[in-house]
C-alpha positions as CSV (number, residue, x, y, z in Angstrom):
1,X,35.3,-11.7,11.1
2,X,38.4,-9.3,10.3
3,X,38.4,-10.8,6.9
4,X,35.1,-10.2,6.7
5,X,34.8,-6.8,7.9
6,X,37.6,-5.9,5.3
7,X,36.1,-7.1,2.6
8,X,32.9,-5.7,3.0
9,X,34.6,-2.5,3.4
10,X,36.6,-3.0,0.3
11,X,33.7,-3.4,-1.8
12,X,32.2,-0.4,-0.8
13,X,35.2,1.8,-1.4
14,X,35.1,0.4,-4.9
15,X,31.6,1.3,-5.2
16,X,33.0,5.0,-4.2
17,X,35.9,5.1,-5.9
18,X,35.9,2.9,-9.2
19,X,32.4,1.9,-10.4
20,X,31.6,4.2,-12.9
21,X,28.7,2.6,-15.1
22,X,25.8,0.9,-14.4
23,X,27.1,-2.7,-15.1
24,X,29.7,-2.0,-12.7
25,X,27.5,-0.6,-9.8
26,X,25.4,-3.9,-10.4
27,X,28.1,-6.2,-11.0
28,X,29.5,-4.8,-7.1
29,X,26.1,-4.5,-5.1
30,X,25.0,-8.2,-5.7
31,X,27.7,-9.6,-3.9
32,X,28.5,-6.6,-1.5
33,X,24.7,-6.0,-0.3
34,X,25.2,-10.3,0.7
35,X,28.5,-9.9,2.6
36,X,26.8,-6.6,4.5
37,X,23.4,-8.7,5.4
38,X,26.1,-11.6,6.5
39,X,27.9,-9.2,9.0
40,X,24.6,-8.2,10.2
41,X,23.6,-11.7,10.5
42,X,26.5,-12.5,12.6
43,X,26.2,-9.9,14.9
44,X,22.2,-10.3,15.2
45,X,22.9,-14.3,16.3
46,X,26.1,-12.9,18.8
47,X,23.7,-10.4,20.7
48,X,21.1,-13.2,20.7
49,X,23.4,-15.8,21.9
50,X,22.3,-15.7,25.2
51,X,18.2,-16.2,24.1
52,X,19.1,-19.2,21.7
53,X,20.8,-21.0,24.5
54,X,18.1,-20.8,26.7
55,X,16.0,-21.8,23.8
56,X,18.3,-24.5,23.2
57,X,17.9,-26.0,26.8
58,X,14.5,-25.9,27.4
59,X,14.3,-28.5,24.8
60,X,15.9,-31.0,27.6
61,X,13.4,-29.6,30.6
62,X,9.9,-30.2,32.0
63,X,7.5,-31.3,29.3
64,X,9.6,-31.2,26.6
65,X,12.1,-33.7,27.9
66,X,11.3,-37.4,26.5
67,X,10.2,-39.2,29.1
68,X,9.0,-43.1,27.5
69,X,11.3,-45.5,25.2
70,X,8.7,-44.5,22.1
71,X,9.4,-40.7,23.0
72,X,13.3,-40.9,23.4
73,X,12.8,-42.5,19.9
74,X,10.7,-40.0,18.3
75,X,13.5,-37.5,19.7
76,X,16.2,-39.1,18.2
77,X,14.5,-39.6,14.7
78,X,14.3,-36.1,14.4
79,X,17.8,-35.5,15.8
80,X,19.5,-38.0,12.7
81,X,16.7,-35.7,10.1
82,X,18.3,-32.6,11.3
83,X,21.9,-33.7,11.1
84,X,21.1,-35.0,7.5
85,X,19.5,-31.9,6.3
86,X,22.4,-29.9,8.1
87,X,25.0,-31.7,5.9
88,X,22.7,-31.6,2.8
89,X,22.7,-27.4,2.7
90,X,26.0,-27.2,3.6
91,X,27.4,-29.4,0.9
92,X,25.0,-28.0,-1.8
93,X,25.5,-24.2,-0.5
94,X,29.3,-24.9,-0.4
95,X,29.7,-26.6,-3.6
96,X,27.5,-23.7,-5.8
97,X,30.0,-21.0,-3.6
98,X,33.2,-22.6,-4.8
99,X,32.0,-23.4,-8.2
100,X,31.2,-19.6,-8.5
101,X,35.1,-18.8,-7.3
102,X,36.6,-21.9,-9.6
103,X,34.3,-20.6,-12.7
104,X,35.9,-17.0,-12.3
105,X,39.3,-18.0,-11.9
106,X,39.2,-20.8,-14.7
107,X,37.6,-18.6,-17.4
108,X,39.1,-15.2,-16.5
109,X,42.6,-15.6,-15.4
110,X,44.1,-14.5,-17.8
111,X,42.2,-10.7,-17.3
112,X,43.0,-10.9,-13.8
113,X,39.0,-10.6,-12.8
114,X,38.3,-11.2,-9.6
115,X,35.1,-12.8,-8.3
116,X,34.1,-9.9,-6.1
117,X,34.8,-6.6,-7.1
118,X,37.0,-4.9,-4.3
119,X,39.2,-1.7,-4.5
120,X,43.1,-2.5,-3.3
121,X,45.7,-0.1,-2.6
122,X,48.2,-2.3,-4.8
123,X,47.8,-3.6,-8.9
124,X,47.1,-7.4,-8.8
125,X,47.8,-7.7,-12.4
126,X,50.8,-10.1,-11.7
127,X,50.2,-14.1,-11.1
128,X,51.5,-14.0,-7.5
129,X,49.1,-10.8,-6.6
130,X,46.4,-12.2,-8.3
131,X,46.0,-15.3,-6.9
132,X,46.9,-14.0,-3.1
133,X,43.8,-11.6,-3.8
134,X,41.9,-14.2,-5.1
135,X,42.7,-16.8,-2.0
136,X,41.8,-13.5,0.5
137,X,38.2,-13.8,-1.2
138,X,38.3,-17.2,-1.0
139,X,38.9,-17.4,2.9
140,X,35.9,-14.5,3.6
141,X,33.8,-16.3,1.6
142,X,34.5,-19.6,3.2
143,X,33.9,-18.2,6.6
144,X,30.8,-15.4,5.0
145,X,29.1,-18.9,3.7
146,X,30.0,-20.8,7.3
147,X,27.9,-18.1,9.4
148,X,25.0,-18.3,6.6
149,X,25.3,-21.8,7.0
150,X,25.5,-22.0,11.2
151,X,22.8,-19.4,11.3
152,X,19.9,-21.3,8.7
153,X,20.7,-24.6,10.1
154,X,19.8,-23.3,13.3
155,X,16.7,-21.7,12.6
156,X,15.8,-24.7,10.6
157,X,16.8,-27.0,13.5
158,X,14.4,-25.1,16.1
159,X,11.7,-25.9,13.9
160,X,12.1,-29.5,13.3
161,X,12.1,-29.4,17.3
162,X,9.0,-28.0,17.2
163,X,8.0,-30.7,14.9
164,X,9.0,-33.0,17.2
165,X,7.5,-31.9,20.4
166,X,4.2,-31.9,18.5
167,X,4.9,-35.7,17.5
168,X,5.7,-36.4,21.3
169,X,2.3,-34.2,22.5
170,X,0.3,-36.4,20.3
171,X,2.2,-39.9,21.3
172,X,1.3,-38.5,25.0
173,X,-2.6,-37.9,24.1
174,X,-2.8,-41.7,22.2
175,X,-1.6,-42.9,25.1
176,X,-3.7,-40.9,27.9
177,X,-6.2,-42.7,30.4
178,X,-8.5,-39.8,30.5
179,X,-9.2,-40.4,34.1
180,X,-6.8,-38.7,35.4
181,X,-7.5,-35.0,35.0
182,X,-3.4,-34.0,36.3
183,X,-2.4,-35.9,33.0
184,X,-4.6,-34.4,30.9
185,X,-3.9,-30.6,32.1
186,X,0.0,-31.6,31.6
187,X,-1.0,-32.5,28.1
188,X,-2.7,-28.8,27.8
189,X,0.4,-27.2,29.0
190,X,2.6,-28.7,26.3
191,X,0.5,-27.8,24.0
192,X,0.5,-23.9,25.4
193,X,4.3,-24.4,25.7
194,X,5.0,-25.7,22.4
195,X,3.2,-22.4,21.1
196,X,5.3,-20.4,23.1
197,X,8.7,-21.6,22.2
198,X,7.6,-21.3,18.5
199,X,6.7,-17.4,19.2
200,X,10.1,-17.6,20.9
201,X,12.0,-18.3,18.2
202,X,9.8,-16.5,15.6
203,X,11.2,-13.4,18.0
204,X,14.4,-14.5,18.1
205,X,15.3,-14.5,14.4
206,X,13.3,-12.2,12.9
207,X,15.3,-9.9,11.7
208,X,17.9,-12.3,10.5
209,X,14.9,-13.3,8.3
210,X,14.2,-10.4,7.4
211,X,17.4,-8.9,6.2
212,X,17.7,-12.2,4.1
213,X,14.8,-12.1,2.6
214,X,15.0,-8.4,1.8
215,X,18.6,-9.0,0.5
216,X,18.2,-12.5,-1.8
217,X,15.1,-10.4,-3.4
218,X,17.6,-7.5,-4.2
219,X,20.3,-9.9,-5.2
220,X,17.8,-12.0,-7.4
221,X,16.6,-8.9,-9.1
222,X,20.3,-7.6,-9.6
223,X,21.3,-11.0,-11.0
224,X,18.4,-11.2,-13.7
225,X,19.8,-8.0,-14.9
226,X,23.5,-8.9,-15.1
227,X,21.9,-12.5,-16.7
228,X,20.2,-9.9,-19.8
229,X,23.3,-7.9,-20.0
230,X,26.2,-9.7,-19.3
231,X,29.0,-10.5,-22.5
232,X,30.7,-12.8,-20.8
233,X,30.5,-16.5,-20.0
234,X,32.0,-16.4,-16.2
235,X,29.7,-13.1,-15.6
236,X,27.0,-15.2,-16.8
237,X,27.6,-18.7,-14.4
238,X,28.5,-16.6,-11.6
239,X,24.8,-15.4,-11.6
240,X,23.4,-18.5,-12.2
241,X,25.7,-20.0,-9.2
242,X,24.5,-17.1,-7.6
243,X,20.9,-17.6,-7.9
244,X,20.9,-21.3,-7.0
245,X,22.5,-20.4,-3.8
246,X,19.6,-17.5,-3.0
247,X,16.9,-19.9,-4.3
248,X,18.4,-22.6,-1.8
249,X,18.3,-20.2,1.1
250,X,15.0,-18.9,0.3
251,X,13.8,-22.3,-0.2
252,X,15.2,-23.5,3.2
253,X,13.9,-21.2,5.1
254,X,9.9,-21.5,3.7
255,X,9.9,-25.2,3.4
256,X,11.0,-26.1,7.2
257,X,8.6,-22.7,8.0
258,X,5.6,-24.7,5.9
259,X,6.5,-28.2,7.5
260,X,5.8,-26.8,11.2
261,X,2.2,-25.0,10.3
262,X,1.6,-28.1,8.4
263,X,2.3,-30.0,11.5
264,X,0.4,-27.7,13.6
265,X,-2.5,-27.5,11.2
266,X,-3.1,-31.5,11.3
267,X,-2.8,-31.6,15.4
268,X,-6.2,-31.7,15.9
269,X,-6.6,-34.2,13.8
270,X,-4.1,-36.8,15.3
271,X,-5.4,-36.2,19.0
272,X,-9.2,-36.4,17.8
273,X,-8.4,-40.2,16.9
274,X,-7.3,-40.9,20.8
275,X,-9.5,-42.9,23.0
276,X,-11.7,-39.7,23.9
277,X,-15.1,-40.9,24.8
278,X,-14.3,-43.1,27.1
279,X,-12.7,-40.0,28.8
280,X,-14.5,-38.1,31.9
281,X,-16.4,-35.3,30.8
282,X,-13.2,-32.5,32.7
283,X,-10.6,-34.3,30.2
284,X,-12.8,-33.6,27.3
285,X,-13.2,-30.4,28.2
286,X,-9.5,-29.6,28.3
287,X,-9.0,-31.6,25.0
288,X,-11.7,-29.5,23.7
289,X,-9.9,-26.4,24.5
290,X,-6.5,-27.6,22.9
291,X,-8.7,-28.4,19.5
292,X,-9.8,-25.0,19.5
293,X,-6.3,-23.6,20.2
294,X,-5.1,-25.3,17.4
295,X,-7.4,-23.6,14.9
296,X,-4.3,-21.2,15.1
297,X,-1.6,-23.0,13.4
298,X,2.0,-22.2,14.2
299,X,3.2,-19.5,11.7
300,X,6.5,-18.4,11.0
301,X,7.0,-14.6,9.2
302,X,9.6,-12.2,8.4
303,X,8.7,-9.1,10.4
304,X,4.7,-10.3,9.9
305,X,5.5,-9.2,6.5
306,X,6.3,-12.9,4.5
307,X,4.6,-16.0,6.1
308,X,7.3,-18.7,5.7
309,X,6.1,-21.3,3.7
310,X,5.7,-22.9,0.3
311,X,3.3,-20.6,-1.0
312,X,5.2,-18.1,-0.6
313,X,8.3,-19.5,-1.9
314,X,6.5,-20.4,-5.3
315,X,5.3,-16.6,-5.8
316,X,9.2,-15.4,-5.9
317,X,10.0,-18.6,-8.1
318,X,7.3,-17.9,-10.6
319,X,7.3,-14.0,-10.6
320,X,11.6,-14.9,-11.1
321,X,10.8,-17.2,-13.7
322,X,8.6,-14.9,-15.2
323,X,10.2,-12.1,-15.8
324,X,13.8,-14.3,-16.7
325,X,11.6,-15.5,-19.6
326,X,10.1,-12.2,-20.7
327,X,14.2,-11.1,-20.8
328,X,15.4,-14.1,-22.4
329,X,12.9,-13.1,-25.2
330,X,13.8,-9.6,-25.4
331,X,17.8,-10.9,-25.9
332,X,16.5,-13.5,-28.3
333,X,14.3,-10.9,-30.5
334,X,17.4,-8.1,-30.7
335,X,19.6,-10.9,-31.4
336,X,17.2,-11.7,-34.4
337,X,17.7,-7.8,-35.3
338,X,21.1,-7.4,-35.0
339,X,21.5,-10.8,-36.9
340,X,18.6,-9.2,-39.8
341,X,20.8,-5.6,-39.5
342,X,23.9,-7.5,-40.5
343,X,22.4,-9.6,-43.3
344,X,21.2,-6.5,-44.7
345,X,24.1,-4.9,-44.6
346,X,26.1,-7.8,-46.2
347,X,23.6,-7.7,-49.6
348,X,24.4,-4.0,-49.6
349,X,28.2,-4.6,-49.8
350,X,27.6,-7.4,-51.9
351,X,25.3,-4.9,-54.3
352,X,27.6,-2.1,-53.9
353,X,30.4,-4.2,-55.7
C-alpha cells in the first residue's frame, strides 16, 4: 500500500508541478483518477472487513447451509463457476495491464516515457534510472490491479451465492410435501433471508461501485480524447489497453448484477411448477405470499443511481461507441483536408517553377 500511496501522490504533484497543457493534464488524470479510486477501494473493503465476514459465514448457517446430497451439489457447482470466472478476470485484467506497461516500454524507450506520468526528485533519463522507475510502476500496478481484482471477484462471488441459494430455495420447494406447514414457513424464510443478504451486500459495497463507476466513466471519456488527439502509436494502445480493462470492469460488474435479478425474476416461475395443489390450503397461502414477494426482483445499484445490469452496460457501450465513431470521422475528414491543403500547395510550387 506504501507503493501505492506514493505513486498516487506522485502523480498528483506532477499534475501541480509539470503538466502544463491540456494533453498533459489528460494524459496524467486517466491513470491517476484510477490509482486514487483504487486507494479508496482498498480502504472502503478494510473498514468493511468485518461486515463481509459475517456475510461470508452466514452462507455456511441456518437455511442457507446445504442440507441434501442434490443441495451440497448445487453448492459446489456454483463454487467451481466462481473459481473459473475468478481466474478468467484476473488473467484477462492482468494481461491487458501488462500489455499496456510492455507496449510503453517497447515503443518508447528510447524517449525514456514512462507509462504513468509521475513527478521524481531525480532525471531518469539514463537506462539504469529508467528502467528502476519503470519496475516501481510496475510493482504499484501489479498490487493497484490485485485489490481491483480481490475487490470485483468478491462482489461478483456474493452474487453467484445468491444465485445459488435461489437454486437450493427452489430444489427445497420441488421437493416439499405441502402437509407440513413448519416446512413450508422454513421455505418462506429463505426466501425473506435470501432478500436480505442481497440488500446486505448491495450496502456493503456501494460505494465501491460507485466510485468505479463514476471513475471508468471519467477514464472512458478522457481516453476517447487522448484516442482523437494522440500522435503517437504507444499513447494510442495504451488507451485502447486501457479501455478494454474499464469495459471489462464495467462489464463484470452489470452482467453478474443482471444474472441475479434474472434469477430472481424467474423464481416464481420455477416454484409455480411444484406439486402445489395437492398442498393444504395454509401451504398455499405461504407459497402465495413468496410469489407475490417475488414480483420485486433482486436489484443491484450504484448508490440507487445505475441498476447493475446488461441494459445498462449496453447504454455506456453504445453512447462510447458512438461518439468514438463521430471522432474517428472528424480525424478522417481533417486528415482529408490537410492531405487536399498539401496537394494544393504542391501544384502551386510545381506552377510557381
Amino acid at each position: 500500500m506504501v507503493f501505492l500511496y506514493v505513486l498516487c501522490i506522485a502523480q498528483i504533484l506532477d499534475i501541480i508541478l509539470n503538466v502544463e497543457n491540456q494533453n498533459e493534464f489528460t494524459e496524467n488524470f486517466a491513470i491517476t483518477s484510477t490509482v486514487f479510486m483504487i486507494a479508496l477501494k482498498f480502504i472502503m473493503i478494510s473498514t468493511r472487513r468485518v461486515n463481509i465476514l459475517i456475510l461470508i459465514e452466514q452462507l455456511d448457517k441456518d437455511l442457507f447451509s446445504p442440507v441434501t446430497k442434490q443441495e451440497i451439489k448445487i453448492r459446489s457447482e456454483f463454487d467451481k463457476i466462481i473459481e473459473w470466472t475468478t481466474k478468467a478476470y484476473t488473467m484477462i485484467l492482468g494481461f491487458f495491464a501488462c500489455g499496456m506497461f510492455l507496449a510503453t516500454i517497447a515503443i518508447d524507450f528510447k524517449g525514456r516515457k514512462l507509462v504513468s506520468r509521475i513527478w521524481t526528485p531525480y532525471n531518469y533519463s539514463s537506462t539504469s534510472s529508467y528502467l528502476l522507475t519503470n519496475a516501481y510502476e510496475f510493482i504499484s500496478a501489479i498490487f493497484a490491479v490485485s485489490v481491483s481484482i480481490a475487490c470485483e471477484t468478491l462482489y461478483a462471488a456474493l452474487l453467484l451465492h445468491i444465485c445459488c441459494q435461489f437454486e437450493i430455495l427452489q430444489h427445497r420447494f420441488k421437493t416439499l410435501d405441502g402437509q407440513e406447514n413448519y416446512m413450508v414457513n422454513q421455505c418462506a424464510s429463505h426466501h425473506h433471508q435470501i432478500y436480505m443478504f442481497a440488500r446486505r451486500v448491495n450496502s456493503e459495497f456501494k460505494g465501491i461501485v460507485s466510485c468505479q463507476f463514476f471513475t471508468s466513466m471519467s477514464v472512458l471519456c478522457l481516453n476517447l480524447y487522448q484516442m482523437t488527439n494522440s500522435e503517437k502509436l504507444s499513447m494510442c494502445m495504451k488507451s485502447v489497453l486501457y479501455s478494454i480493462c474499464v469495459f471489462s470492469q464495467i462489464f463484470y460488474y452489470c452482467f453478474y448484477g443482471n444474472v441475479v435479478t434474472e434469477k430472481s425474476t424467474d423464481f416464481p416461475d420455477v416454484i409455480f411448477g411444484s406439486d402445489w395443489p395437492s398442498w393444504n390450503d395454509s401451504s398455499k397461502k405461504i407459497l402465495l405470499m413468496v410469489i407475490r414477494r417475488s414480483r420485486v426482483p433482486v436489484e443491484f445499484t450504484s448508490m440507487h443511481v445505475v441498476s447493475l445490469n446488461l441494459k445498462s452496460f449496453m447504454s455506456v457501450s453504445s453512447k462510447y461507441l458512438q461518439c468514438q465513431l463521430y471522432a474517428s470521422i472528424y480525424l478522417l475528414l481533417f486528415y482529408l483536408q490537410l492531405l487536399k491543403t498539401s496537394y494544393s500547395a504542391f501544384n502551386l510550387m510545381q506552377t510557381g517553377r
